[in-house]
C-alpha positions in Angstrom: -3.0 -21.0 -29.1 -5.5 -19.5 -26.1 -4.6 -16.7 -24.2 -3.9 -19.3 -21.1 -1.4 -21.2 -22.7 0.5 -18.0 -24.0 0.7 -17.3 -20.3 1.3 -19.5 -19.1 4.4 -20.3 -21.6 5.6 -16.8 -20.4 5.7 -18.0 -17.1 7.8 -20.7 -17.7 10.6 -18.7 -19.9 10.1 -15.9 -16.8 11.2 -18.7 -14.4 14.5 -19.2 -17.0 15.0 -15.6 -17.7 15.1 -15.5 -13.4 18.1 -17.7 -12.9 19.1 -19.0 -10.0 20.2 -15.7 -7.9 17.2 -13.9 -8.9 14.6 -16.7 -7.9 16.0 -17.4 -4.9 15.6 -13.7 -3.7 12.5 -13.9 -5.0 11.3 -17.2 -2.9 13.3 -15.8 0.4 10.4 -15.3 2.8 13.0 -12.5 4.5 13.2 -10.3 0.8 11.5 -6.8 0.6 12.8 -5.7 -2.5 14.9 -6.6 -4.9 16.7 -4.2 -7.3 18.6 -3.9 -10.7 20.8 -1.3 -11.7 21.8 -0.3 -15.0 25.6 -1.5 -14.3 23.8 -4.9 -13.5 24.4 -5.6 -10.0 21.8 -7.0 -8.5 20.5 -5.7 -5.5 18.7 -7.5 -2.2 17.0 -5.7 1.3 16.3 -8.1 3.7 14.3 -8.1 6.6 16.1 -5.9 9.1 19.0 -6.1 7.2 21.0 -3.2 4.9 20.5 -4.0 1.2 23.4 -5.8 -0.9 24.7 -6.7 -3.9 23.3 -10.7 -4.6 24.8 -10.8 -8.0 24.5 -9.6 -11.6 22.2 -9.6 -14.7 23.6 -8.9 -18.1 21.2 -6.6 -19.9 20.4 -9.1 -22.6 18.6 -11.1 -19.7 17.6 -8.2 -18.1 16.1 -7.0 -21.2 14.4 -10.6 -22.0 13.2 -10.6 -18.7 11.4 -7.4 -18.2 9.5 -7.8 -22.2 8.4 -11.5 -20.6 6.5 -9.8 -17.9 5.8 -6.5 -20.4 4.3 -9.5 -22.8 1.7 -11.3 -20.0 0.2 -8.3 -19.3 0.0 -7.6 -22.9 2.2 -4.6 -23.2 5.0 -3.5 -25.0 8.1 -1.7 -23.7 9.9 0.4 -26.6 12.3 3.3 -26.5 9.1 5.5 -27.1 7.3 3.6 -24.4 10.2 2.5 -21.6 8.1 2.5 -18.4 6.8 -0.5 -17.1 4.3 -0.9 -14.2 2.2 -3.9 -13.5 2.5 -7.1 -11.4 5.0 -10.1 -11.5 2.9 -12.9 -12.9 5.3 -15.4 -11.1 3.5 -14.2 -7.4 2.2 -11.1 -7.8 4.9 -9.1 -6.5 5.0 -5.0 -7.8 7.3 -5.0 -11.0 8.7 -1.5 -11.9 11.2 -1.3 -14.7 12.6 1.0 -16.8 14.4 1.1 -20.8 16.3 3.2 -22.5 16.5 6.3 -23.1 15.4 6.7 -19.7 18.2 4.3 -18.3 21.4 3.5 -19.8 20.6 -0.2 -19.5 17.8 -1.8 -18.5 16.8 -1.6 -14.7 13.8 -2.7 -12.5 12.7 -2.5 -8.8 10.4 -6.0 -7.5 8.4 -5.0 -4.0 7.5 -8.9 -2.9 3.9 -9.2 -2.0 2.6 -9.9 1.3 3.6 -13.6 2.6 3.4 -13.3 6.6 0.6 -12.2 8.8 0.7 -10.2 11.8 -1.7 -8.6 13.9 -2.1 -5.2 16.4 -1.3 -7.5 19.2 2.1 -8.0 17.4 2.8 -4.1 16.5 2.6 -4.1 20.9 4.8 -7.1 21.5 7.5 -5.7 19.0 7.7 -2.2 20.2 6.1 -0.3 17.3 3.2 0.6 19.1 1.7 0.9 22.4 -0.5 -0.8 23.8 -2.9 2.7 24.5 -2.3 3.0 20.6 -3.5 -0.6 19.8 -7.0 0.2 21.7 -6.9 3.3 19.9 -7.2 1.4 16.3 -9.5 -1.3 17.7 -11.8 1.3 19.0 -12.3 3.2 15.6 -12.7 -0.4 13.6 -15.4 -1.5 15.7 -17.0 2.6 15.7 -16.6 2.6 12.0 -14.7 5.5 12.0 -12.5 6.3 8.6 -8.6 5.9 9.1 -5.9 7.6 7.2 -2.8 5.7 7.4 0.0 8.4 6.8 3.6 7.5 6.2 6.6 8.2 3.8 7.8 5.8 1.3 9.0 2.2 3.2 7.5 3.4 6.4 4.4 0.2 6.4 2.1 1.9 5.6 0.5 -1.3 3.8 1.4 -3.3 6.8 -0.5 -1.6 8.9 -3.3 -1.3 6.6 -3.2 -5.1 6.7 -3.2 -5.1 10.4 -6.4 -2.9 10.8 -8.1 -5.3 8.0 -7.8 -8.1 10.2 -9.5 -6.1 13.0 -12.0 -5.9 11.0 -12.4 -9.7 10.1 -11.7 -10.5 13.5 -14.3 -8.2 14.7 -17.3 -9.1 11.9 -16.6 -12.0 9.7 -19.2 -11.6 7.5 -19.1 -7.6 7.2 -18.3 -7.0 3.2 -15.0 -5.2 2.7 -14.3 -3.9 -0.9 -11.1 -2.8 -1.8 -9.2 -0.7 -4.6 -5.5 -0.5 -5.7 -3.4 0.1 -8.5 -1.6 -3.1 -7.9 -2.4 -5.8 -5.5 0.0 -5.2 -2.1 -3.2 -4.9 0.4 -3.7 -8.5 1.7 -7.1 -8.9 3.0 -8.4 -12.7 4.7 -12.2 -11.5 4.6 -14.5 -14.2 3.3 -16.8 -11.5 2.3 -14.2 -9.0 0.5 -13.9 -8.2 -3.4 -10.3 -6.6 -4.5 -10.1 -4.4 -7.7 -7.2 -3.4 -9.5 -6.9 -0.2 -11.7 -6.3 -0.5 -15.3 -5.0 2.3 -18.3 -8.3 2.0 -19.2 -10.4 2.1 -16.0 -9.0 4.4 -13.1 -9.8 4.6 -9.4 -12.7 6.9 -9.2 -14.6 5.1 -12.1 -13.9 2.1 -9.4 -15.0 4.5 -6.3 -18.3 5.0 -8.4 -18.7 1.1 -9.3 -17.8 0.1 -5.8 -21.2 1.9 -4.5 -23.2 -0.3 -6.5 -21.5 -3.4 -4.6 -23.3 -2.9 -1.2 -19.5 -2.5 0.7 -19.7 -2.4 4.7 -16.4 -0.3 4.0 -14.6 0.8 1.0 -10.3 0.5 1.6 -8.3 2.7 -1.1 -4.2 1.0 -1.5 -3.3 4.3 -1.9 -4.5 8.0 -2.6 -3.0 9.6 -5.0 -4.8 12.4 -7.0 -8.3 13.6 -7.4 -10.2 10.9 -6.4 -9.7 11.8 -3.1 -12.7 13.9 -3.7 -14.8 10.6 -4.6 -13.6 8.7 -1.6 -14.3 11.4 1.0 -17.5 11.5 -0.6 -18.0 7.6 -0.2 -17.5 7.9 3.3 -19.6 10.6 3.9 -22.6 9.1 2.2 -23.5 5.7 4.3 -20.3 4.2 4.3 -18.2 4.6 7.1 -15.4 2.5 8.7 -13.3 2.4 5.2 -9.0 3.1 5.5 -7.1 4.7 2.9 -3.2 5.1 2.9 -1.4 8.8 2.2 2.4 10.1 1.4 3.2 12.6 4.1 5.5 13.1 6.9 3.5 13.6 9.9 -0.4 13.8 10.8 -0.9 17.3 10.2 0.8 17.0 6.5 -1.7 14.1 5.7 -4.4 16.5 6.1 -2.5 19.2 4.1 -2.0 17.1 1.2 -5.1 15.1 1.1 -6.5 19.2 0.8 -4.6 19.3 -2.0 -5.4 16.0 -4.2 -8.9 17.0 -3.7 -8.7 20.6 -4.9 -7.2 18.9 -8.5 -10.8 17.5 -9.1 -12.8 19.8 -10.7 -15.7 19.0 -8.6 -14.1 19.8 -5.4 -15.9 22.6 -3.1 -14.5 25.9 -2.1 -14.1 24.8 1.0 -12.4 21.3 1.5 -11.4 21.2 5.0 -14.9 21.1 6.1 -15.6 18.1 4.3 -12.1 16.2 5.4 -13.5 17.3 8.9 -16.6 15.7 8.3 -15.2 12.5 6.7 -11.7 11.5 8.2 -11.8 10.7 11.8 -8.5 9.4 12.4 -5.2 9.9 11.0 -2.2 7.5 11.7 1.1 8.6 11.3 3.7 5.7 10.9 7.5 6.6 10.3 10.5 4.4 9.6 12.8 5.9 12.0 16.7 4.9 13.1 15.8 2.6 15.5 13.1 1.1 13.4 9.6 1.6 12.6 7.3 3.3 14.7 3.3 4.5 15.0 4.4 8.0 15.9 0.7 9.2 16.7 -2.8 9.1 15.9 -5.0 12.1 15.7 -8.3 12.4 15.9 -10.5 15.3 13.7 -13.0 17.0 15.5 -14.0 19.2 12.8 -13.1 22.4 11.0 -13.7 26.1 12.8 -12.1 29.5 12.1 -9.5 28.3 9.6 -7.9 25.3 12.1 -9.0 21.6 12.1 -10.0 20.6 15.6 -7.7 17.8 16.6 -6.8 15.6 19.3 -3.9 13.9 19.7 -4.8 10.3 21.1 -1.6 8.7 21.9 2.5 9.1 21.2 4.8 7.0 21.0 7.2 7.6 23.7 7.5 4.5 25.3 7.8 2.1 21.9 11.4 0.6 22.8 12.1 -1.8 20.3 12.5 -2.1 16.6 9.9 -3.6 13.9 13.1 -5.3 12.1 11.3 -8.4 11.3 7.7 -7.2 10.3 8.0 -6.7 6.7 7.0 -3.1 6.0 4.7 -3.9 2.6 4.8 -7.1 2.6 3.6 -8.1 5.7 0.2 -9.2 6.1 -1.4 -9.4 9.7 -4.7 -11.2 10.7 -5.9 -10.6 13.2 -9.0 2.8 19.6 -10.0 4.5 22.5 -11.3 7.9 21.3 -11.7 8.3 17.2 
């Protein structure tokens, strides 16, 4: 039997294992996530909506179910080896799960992948930005300057990401955009674009490296997350300007704080690291999921790095955003489509 038949066998008994409840959260356009607990309750958030209970999954399904996907990728999930991480062959959704020991029963967590498209222009109509803010962004894509995208967890980070991407297309078609992730959430409409995903066996900065051998206009990272920060700043200082990368933080001025600190865990990294984020990030982004919805709380442009203090200017605020972002899927949205960075 070839390896496309096996998965595509696997497929088919996924869709079974799913049941009704389950794929029908799944094929929702509205779903962000969907979530099992270890009592089996079944767990939905919406769009805009609070998350609920949908129904339950016994744990012998739930157990079938999360060694189907395990199985397609070509892993195993064992008591010695209960954490799962990889992507939902069904549509490519994030899959987390989890087995005992860890868990008293079998869990999982399913972010859905990208399905609409928004742009800037929409970010302004909704409330989530300004309009100063919008120029802002469109004025650093068409400078190539580097964007951090800051944010805490939920906050759309990957969303926005998507929205400055189809700047970009909008702005040069034919311009070659290469990006890396661990799984595949950034959605990018570029003809000219290549996507590469991490493996066990092949991790981001071996990817950095390979990407500079693949003539990129600009290089996008999914996410930063240790120390190939240090290779990516690097990138971007050495001819290849106008990339984005998203960052955990809380604020602006955290971004840059912890950013510092992925870098110092590579052993190559300088004495002095603030110079170099100086040099190489131009714009940070700060989006936040706040109470009355998500908003692009500022954007702050790096002028450099003098007597110990980055030099920073804050371009815009987001003090008269009124309305909520309820309806724009924080990672799963995936828009098409400033002045100072």
């Amino acid at each position: 039997m070839d390896v496309l038949t096996v998965k595509t066998r696997a497929c088919e008994k996924l869709a079974r294992d799913f049941g009704d409840t389950l794929a029908s959260a799944l094929a929702d356009p509205k779903t962000v996530e969907i979530m099992l607990n270890a009592d089996g309750r079944l767990w939905q958030e919406r769009l805009g909506e609070p998350m609920r209970v949908i129904g339950t999954l016994s744990a012998a399904r739930a157990d079938a179910l999360i060694r189907t996907v395990a199985g397609f990728h070509g892993k195993e999930v064992t008591r010695h080896q209960p954490l799962l991480e990889c992507e939902l062959p069904i549509d490519g959704s994030r899959f987390a799960a989890q087995f005992p020991p860890v868990v008293s029963s079998p869990v999982f967590a399913i972010r859905k992948k990208a399905i609409a498209v928004f742009a800037l222009e929409d970010y302004v109509r909704d409330g989530i930005m300004t309009e100063t803010q919008a120029e802002a962004l469109k004025d650093a894509v068409a400078r190539h300057r580097n964007i951090l995208v800051i944010g805490g967890t939920g906050s759309g980070k990957t969303t926005l990401t998507n929205a400055i991407i189809g700047e970009m297309v909008a702005l040069n078609p034919s311009e070659r955009i290469v990006i890396i992730e661990d799984t595949g959430e950034i959605c990018c409409k570029a003809e000219n674009a290549v996507q590469y995903h991490t493996s066990p066996e092949v991790s981001m900065t071996a990817l950095l490296k390979t990407t500079l051998r693949m003539r990129p206009d600009r290089i996008l990272v999914g996410e930063v997350r240790g120390a190939e920060a240090l290779d990516l700043l690097d990138a971007w200082n050495t001819g290849h300007e106008g990339g984005v990368a998203t960052l955990h933080a809380n604020s602006a001025r955290a971004g840059l704080t912890r950013l510092k600190s992925l870098i110092s865990r590579n052993t190559a990294a300088p004495i002095d690291i603030e110079p170099l984020i100086a040099e190489a990030v131009h714009c940070v982004v700060h989006i936040a999921r706040t109470r009355a919805g998500r908003r692009v709380e500022d954007i702050l442009q790096i002028n450099g790095f003098e007597q110990g203090h980055y030099l920073t200017q804050p371009l815009t605020r987001s003090t008269h955003a009124k309305r909520s972002l309820s309806h724009l899927h924080a990672r799963g949205a995936c828009p098409d489509a400033a002045a100072g960075c």
